[in-house]
BAZALUM-422741 format. One record per residue (C-alpha): residue number from 1; residue in three letters; x, y, z. Coordinates in steps of 0.2 Angstrom, whole numbers, always signed. Each point is the difference from the previous one (the first is absolute). Layout:
PT   sedren   bapa      c1      c2      c3
PT      NUM    ALA       X       Y       Z
...
This chain:
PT   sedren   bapa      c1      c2      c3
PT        1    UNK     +40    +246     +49
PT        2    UNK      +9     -10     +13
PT        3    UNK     -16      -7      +5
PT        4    UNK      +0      -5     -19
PT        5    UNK     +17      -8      -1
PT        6    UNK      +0     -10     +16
PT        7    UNK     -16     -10      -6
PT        8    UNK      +8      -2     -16
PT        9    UNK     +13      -9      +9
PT       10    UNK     -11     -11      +9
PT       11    UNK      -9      -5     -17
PT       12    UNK     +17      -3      -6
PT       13    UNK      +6     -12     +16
PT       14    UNK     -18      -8      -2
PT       15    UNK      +4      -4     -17
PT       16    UNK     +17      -8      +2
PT       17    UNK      -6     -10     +14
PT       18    UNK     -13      -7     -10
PT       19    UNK     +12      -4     -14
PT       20    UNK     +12      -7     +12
PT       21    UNK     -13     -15      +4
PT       22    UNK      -4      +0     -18
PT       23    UNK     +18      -6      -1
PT       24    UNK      +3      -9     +10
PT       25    UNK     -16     -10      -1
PT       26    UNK      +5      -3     -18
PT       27    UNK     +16      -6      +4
PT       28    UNK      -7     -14     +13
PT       29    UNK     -11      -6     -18
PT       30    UNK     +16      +0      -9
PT       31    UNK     +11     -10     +10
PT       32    UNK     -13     -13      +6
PT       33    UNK      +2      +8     +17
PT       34    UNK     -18      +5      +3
PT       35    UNK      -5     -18      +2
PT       36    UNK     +10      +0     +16
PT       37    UNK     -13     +12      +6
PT       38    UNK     -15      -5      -6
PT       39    UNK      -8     -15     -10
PT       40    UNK      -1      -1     -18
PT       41    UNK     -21      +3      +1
PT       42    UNK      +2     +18      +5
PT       43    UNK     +11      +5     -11
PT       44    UNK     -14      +8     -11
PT       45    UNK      -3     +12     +15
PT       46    UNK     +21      +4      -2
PT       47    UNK      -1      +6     -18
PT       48    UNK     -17      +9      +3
PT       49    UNK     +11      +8     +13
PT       50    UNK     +16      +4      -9
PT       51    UNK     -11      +9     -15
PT       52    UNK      -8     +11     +12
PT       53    UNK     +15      +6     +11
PT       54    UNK      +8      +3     -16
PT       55    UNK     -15     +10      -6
PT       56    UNK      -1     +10     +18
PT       57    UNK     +18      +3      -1
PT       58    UNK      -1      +7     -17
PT       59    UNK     -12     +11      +4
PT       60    UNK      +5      +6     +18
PT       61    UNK     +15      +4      -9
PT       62    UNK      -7     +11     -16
PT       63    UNK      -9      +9     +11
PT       64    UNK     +13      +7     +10
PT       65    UNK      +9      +6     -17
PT       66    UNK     -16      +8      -4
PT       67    UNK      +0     +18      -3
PT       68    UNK     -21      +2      +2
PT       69    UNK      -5      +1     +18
PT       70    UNK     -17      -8      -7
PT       71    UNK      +8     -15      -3
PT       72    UNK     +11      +1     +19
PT       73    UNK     -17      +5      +8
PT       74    UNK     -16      -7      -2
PT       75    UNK      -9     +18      +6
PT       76    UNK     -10     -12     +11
PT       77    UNK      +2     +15     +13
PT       78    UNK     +10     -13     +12
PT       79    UNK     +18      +4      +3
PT       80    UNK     +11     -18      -6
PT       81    UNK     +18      +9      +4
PT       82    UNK      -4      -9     +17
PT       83    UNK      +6      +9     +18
PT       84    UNK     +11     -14      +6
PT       85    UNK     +20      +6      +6
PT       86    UNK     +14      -6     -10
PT       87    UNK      +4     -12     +14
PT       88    UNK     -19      -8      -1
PT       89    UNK      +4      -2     -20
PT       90    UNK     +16      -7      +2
PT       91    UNK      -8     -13     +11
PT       92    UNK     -15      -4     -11
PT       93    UNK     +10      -2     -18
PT       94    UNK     +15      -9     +10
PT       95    UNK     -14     -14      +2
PT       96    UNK      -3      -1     -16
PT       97    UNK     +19      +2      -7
PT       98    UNK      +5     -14     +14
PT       99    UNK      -7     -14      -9
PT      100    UNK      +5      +6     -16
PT      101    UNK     +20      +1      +5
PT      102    UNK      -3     -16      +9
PT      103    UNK      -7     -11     -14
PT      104    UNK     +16      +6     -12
PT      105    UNK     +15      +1     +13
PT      106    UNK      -5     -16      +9
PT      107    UNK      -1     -19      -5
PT      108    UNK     -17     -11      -1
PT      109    UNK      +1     -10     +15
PT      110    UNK      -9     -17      -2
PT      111    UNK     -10      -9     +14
PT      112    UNK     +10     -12      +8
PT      113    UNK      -1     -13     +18
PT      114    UNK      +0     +15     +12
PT      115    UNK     -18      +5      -6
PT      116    UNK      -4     -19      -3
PT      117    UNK      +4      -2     +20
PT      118    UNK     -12     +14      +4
PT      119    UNK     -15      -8     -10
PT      120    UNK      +4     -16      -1
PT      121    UNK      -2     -11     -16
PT      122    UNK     -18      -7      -4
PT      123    UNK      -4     -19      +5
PT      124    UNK     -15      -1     -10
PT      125    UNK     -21      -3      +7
PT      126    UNK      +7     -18      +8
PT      127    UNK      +3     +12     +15
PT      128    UNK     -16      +8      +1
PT      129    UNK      -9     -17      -4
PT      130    UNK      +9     -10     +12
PT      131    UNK      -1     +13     +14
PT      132    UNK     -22      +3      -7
PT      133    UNK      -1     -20      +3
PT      134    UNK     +10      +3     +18
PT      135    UNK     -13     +14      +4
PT      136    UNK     -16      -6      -8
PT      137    UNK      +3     -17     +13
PT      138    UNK      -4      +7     +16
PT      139    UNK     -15     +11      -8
PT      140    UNK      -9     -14      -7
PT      141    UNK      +0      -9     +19
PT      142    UNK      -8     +17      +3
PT      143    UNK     -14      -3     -12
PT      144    UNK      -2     -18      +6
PT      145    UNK      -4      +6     +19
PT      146    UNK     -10     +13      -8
PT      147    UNK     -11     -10      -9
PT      148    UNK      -3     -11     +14
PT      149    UNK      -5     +18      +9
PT      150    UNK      -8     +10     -13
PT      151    UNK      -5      -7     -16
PT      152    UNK      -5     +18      -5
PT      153    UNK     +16      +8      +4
PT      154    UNK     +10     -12      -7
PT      155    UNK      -7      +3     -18
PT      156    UNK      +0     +19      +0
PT      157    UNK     +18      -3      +6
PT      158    UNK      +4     -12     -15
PT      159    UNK      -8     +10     -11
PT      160    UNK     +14     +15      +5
PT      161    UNK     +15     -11      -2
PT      162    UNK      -7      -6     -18
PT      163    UNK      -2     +17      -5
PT      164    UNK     +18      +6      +6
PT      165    UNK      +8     -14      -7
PT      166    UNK      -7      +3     -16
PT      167    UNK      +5     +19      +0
PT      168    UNK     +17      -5      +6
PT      169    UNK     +15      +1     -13
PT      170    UNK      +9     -15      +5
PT      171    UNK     -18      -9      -4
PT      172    UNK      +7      +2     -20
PT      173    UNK     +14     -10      -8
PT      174    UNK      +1     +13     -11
PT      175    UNK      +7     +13     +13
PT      176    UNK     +17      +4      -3
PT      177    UNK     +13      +4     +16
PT      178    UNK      -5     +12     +11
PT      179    UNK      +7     +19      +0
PT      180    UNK      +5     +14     +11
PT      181    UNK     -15      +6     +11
PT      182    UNK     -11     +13     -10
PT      183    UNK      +7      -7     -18
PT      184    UNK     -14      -8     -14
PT      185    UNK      +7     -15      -9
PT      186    UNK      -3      -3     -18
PT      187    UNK     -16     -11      -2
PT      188    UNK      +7     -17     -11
PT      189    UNK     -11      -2     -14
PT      190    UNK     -12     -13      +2
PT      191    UNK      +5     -20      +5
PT      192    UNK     +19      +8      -4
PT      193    UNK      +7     -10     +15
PT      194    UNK     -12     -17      -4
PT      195    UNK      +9      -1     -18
PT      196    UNK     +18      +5      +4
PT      197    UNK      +1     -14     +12
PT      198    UNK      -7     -12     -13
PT      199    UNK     +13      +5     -12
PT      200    UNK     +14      -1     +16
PT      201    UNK      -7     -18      +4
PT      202    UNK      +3      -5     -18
PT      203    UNK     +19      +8      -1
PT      204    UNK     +14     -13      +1
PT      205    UNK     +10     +14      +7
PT      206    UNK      -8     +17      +7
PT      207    UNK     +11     +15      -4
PT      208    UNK      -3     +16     +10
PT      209    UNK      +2     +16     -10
PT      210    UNK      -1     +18      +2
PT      211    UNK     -18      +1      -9
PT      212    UNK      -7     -16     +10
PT      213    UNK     +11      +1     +16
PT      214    UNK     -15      +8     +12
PT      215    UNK     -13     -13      -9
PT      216    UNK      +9     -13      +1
PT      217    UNK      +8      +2     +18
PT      218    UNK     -18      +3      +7
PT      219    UNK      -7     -16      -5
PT      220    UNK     +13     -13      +5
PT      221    UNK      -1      +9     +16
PT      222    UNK     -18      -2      +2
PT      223    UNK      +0     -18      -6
PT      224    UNK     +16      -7      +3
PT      225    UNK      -5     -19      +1
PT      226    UNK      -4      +0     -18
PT      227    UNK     +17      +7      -7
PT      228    UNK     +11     -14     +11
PT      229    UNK     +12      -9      -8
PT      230    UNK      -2     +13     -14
PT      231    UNK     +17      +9      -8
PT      232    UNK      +1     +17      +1
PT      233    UNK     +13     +13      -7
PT      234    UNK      +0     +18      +7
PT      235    UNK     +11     +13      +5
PT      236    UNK      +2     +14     +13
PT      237    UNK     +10      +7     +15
PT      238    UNK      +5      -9     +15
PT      239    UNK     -10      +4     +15
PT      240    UNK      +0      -8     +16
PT      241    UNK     -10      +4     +17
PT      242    UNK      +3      -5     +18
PT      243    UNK      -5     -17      +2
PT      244    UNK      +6      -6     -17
PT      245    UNK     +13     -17      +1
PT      246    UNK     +18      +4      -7
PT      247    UNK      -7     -11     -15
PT      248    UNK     -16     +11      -2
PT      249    UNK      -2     +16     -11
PT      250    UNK     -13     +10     -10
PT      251    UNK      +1      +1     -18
PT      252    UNK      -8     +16      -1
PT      253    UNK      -6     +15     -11
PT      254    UNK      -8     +19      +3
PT      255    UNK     -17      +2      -6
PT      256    UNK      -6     +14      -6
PT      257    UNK     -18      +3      -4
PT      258    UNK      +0     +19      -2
PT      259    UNK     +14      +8      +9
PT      260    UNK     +15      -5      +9
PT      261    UNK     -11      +7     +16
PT      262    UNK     -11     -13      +0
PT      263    UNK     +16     -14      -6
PT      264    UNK      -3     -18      +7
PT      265    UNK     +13     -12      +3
PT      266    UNK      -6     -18     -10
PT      267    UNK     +13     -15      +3
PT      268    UNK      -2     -20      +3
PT      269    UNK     +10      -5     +11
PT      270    UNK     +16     -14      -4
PT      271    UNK     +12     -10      +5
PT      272    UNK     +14      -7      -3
PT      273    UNK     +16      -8     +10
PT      274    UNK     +15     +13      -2
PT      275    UNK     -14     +12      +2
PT      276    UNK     +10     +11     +12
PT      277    UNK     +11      +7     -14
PT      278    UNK     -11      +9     -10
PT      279    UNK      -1     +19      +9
PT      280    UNK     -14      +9      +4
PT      281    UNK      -4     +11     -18
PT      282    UNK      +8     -12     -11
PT      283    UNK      -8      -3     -16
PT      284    UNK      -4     -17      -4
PT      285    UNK      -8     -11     -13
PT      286    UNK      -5     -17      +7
PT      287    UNK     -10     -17      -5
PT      288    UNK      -7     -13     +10
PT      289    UNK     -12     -10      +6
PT      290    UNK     -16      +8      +9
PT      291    UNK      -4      -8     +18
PT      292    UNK     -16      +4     +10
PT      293    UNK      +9      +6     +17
PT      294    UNK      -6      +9     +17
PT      295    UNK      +6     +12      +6
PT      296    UNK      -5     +11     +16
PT      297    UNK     -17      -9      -1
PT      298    UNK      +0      +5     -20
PT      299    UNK      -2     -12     -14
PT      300    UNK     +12      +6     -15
PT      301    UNK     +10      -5     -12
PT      302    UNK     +15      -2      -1
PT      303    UNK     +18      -3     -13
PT      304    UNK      +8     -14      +3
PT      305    UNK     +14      +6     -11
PT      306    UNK      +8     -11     -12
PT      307    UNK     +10     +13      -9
PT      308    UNK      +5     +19      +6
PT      309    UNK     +10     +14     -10
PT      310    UNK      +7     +16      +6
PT      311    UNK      -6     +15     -13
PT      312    UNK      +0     +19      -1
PT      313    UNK     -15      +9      +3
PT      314    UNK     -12      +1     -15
PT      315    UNK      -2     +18      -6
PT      316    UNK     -19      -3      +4
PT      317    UNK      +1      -5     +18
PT      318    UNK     -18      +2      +5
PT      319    UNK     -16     -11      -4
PT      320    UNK     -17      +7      -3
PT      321    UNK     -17      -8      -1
PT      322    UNK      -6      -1     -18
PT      323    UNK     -14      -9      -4
């Protein structure tokens, strides 16, 4: 009988636990929250998840309430009371409970200059073409000497860099930013990239948003000749690295393309005179004039800001890549 009671117990816990992340995953859609966690395109996976920790909750819960042993016991001949000390099963529900108290008693924190300094913010394929060009230089003198050597050699040897250039992801301008190690990008549908610049080269005045932000950003980075002397509106957060001039700043924003995990930091960089001034997290919306600029052997774009307002942060903070 006590044997009986304690597994009751432990269905109940179970069954709290699993209503306890029921809840609080269904406040996160309620308040907007959840999109400080994850981007908008996974939140199908979100619902299909609250509905089915409510269901297992339900049920853990019913059964410990039942007075049929047939329904406690599945008469599979395998004892599910477990043999694990109270101290072992105050450790394994506690890491469940944790996340649970955490989520309700504690703020959302949102990602801010600190993590930017860790991963930097993305400067575009200028870098990897420029530094590919810097590379590919010395390698063709190669193939020259070859040739003279060994006409043989050097084909098979041609042949190799064709078919690795050709299987190489910066070989398409319809490659979005790269990702955290281990992480698949969204594939862009089909000449995506070729018509949104088309349209961008026809605006009088581009204006970055939160649905074309990452799009937008990854193609005045890749070709940042064409956009100059273009106007351009955006905002973001001010970041700055070591190295930047007192009149130098990032306009940047986090990108999310599944998770906050595998977030990205986005941003072109600007400037203006009394750039100083604006702190480090500071929201800003800025317009200016976009100039081709180098920096650290990159070629990017840059603000050259004609107007800049102080705002509060949107209640959407992050960018995702939505194609």
């Amino acid at each position: 009988m006590e044997k009986q009671r304690d597994y009751r117990f432990h269905l109940y816990l179970r069954g709290i636990i699993l209503m306890g992340f029921t809840m609080l995953l269904f406040k996160l859609i309620i308040t907007g929250d959840i999109q400080n966690f994850i981007a908008p395109r996974m939140l199908p996976f979100i619902y299909f998840a609250v509905i089915t920790f409510l269901l297992l909750g339900v049920v853990q819960i019913w059964r410990s309430g039942s007075k049929n042993e047939e329904e406690i016991y599945c008469n599979c001949g395998f004892d599910h009371s477990g043999k694990s000390s109270p101290i072992q099963s105050i450790i394994i529900y506690a890491m469940f409970i944790f996340p649970v108290v955490t989520g309700f008693v504690f703020p959302d924190v949102v990602l801010d200059s600190s993590i930017a300094a860790k991963r930097g913010f993305k400067t575009g394929l200028s870098q990897s073409q420029e530094t590919a060009k810097n590379e590919e230089a010395p390698m063709d003198e190669d193939l020259a000497d070859l040739y003279l050597q060994d006409p043989d050699e050097y084909m098979q040897q041609l042949e190799e860099r064709v078919e690795e250039k050709s299987q190489s992801p910066e070989s398409s301008p319809d490659v979005p930013l790269e990702h955290p190690d281990g992480f698949q990008i969204q594939a862009p549908p089909e000449e995506f990239y070729k018509e949104l610049e088309a349209k961008m080269l026809k605006m009088k005045k581009i204006v970055l948003t939160e649905e074309n932000y990452i799009a937008m950003t990854n193609i005045m980075d890749e070709n940042p000749e064409k956009f100059a002397g273009k106007e351009v509106e955006m905002l973001g957060f001010v970041y700055r690295e070591d190295g930047f001039k007192e009149d130098q700043f990032v306009v940047a924003r986090f990108g999310l393309s599944c998770c906050v995990a595998d977030a990205s930091v986005y941003g072109t960089l600007a400037s203006i005179d009394d750039g100083e001034k604006y702190q480090q997290d500071e929201w800003v919306k800025v317009s200016g004039i976009i100039k081709s600029v180098k920096y650290q052997d990159w070629v990017l774009p840059s603000v050259d800001i004609q107007s800049i307002e102080k705002i509060e942060q949107p209640k959407e903070p992050y960018v995702y890549e939505e194609y």
